[in-house]
DRENDO-1510 file (C-alpha; in Angstrom, 1 decimal, always signed):
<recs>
REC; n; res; u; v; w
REC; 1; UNK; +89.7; +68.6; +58.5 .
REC; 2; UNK; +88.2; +64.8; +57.5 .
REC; 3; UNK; +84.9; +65.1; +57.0 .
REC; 4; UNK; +82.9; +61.7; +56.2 .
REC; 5; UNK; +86.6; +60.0; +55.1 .
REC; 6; UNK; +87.1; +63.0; +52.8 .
REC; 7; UNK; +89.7; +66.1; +53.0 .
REC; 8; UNK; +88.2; +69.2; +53.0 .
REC; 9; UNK; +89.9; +72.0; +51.4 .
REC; 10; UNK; +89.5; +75.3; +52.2 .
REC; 11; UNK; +86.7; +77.2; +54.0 .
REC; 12; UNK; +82.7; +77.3; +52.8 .
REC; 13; UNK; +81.7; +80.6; +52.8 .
REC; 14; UNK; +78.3; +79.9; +51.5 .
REC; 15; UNK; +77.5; +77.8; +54.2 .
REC; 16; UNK; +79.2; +80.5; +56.9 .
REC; 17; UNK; +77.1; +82.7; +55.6 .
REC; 18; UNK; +73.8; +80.9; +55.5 .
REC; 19; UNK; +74.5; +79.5; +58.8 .
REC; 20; UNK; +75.2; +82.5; +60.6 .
REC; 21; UNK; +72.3; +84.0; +59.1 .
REC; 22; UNK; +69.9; +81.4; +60.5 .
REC; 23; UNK; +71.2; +81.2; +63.8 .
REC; 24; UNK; +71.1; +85.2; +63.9 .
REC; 25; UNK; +67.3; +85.1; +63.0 .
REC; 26; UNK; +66.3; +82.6; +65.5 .
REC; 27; UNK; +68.2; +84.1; +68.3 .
REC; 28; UNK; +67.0; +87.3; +67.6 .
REC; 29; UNK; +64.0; +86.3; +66.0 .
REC; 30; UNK; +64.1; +88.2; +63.6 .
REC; 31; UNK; +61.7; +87.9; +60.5 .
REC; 32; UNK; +64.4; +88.5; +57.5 .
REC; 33; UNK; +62.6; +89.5; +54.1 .
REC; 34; UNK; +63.9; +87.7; +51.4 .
REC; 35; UNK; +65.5; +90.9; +49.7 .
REC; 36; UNK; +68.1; +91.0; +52.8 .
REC; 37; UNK; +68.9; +87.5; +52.7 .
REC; 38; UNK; +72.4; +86.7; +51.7 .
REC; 39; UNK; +70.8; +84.2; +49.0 .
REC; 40; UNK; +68.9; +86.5; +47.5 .
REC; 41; UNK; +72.3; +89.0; +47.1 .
REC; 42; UNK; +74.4; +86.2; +45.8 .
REC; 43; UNK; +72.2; +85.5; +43.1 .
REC; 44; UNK; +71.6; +88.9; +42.1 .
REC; 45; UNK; +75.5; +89.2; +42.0 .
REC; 46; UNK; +75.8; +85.6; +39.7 .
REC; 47; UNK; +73.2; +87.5; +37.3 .
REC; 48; UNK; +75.1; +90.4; +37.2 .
REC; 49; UNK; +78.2; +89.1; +36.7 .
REC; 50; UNK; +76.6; +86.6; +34.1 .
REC; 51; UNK; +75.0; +90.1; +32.3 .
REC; 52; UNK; +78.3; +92.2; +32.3 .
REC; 53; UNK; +80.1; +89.1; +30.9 .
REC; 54; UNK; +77.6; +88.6; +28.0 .
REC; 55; UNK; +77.6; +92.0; +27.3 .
REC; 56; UNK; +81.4; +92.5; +26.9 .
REC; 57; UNK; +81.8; +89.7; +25.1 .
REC; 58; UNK; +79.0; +91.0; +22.7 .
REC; 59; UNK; +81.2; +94.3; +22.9 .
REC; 60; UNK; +84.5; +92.4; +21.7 .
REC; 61; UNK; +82.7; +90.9; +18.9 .
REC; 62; UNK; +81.4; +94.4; +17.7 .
REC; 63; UNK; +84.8; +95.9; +17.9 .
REC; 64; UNK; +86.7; +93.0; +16.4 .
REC; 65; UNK; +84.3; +93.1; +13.7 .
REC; 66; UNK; +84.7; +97.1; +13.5 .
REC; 67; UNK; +88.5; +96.6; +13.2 .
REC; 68; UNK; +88.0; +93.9; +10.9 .
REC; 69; UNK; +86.0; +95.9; +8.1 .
REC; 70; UNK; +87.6; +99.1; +8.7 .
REC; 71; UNK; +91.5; +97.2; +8.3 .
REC; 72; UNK; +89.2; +96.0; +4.9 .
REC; 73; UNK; +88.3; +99.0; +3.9 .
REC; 74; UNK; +91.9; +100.5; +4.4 .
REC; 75; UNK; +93.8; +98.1; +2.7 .
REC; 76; UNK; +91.7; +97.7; -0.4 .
REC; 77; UNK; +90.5; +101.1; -1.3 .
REC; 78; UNK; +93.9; +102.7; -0.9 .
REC; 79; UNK; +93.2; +105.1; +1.8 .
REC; 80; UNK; +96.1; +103.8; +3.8 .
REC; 81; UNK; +98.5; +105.1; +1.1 .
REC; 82; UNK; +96.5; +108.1; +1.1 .
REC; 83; UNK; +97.1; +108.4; +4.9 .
REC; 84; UNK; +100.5; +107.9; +4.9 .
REC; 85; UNK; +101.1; +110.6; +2.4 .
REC; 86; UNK; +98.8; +112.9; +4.2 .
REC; 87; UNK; +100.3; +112.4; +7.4 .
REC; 88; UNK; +103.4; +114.6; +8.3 .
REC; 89; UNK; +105.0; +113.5; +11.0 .
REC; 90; UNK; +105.6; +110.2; +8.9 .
REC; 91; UNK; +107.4; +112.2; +6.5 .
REC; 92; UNK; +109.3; +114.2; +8.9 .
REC; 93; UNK; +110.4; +110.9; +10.2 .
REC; 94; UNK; +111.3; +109.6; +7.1 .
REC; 95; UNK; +114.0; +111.9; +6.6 .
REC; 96; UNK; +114.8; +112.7; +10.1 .
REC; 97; UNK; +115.4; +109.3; +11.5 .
REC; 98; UNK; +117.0; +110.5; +14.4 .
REC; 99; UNK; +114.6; +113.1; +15.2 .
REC; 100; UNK; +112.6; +111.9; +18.8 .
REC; 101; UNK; +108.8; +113.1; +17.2 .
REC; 102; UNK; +105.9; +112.7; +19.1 .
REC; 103; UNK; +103.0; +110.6; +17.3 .
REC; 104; UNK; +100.3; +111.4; +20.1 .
REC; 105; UNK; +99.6; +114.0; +22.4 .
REC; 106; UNK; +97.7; +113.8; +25.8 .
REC; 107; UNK; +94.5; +113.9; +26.3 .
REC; 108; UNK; +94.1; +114.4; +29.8 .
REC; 109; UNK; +95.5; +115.4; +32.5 .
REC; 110; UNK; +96.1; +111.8; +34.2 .
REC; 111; UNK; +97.8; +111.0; +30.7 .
REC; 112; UNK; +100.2; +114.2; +30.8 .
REC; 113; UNK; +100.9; +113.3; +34.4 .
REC; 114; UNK; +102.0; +109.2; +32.8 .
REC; 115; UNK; +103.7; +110.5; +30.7 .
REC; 116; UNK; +105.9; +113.5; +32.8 .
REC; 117; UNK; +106.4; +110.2; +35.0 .
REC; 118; UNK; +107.8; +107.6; +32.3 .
REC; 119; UNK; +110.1; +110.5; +31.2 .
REC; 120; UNK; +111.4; +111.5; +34.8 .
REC; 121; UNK; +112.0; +107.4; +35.1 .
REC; 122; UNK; +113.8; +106.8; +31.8 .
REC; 123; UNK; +116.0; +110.1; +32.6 .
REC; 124; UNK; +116.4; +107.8; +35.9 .
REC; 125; UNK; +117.4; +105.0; +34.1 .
REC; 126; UNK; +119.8; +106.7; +31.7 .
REC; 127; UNK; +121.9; +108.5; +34.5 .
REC; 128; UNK; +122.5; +104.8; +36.3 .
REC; 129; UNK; +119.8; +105.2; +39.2 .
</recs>
C-alpha cells in the first residue's frame, strides 16, 4: 500500500482500534467513559508491563547478588569442603563410578511425571525407536 510516496508495512492496529471505536460511538452514540476506552487499556498494559519488567530486573539483581555472596562465603570459609565431605552420595560416587545415583528427588507430582517421561523416552531411544 503507498501511502503519501511511502511503503507501508504491515497493519496499524492502534489506529484500527481507535477508529473503530469512534465510528462505533457515533453510530451508536454511545457516550464511552474513559475507563473502557481502548487508550486508556493500552496504557495501563505499557505500565504494567513497564512495572513487571523493573521489578524482575530488580529481582535478577537481588539473586545475582545472593549467589554472588553466598559462592563468597562458600569458597573462602571452607564450607564447600565441609559439604563435600558431608554429602554421601558424592562419596558413594566416588568409588562407585558406574553406579547411576540419583542427586535430586521430585518434588512434585508434575516433576515425577517429567521425569517418568524423560526415562520412558531415553529407554525409547536406547532400543532404536
Amino acid at each position: 500500500m503507498l501511502l503519501a510516496g511511502k511503503n507501508q508495512v504491515g497493519f496499524n492496529r492502534s489506529a484500527f482500534f481507535k477508529t473503530a471505536e469512534q465510528t462505533f460511538d457515533k453510530n451508536f452514540e454511545y457516550a464511552r467513559p474513559i475507563h473502557q476506552s481502548y487508550e486508556y487499556f493500552n496504557d495501563r498494559k505499557k505500565n504494567y508491563n513497564i512495572e513487571k519488567s523493573e521489578k524482575e530486573r530488580g529481582n535478577k539483581i537481588s539473586s545475582g547478588v545472593k549467589n554472588e555472596t553466598k559462592n563468597f562465603i562458600m569458597k573462602h570459609t571452607g564450607l564447600n569442603e565441609v559439604k563435600k565431605q558431608l554429602n554421601p552420595i558424592q562419596s558413594i560416587k566416588e568409588h562407585i563410578p558406574f553406579a547411576k545415583i540419583p542427586t535430586s528427588f521430585p518434588k512434585s507430582i508434575t516433576d515425577m511425571s517429567i521425569k517418568v517421561v524423560r526415562k520412558v523416552m531415553d529407554m525409547g531411544k536406547d532400543m532404536g525407536y
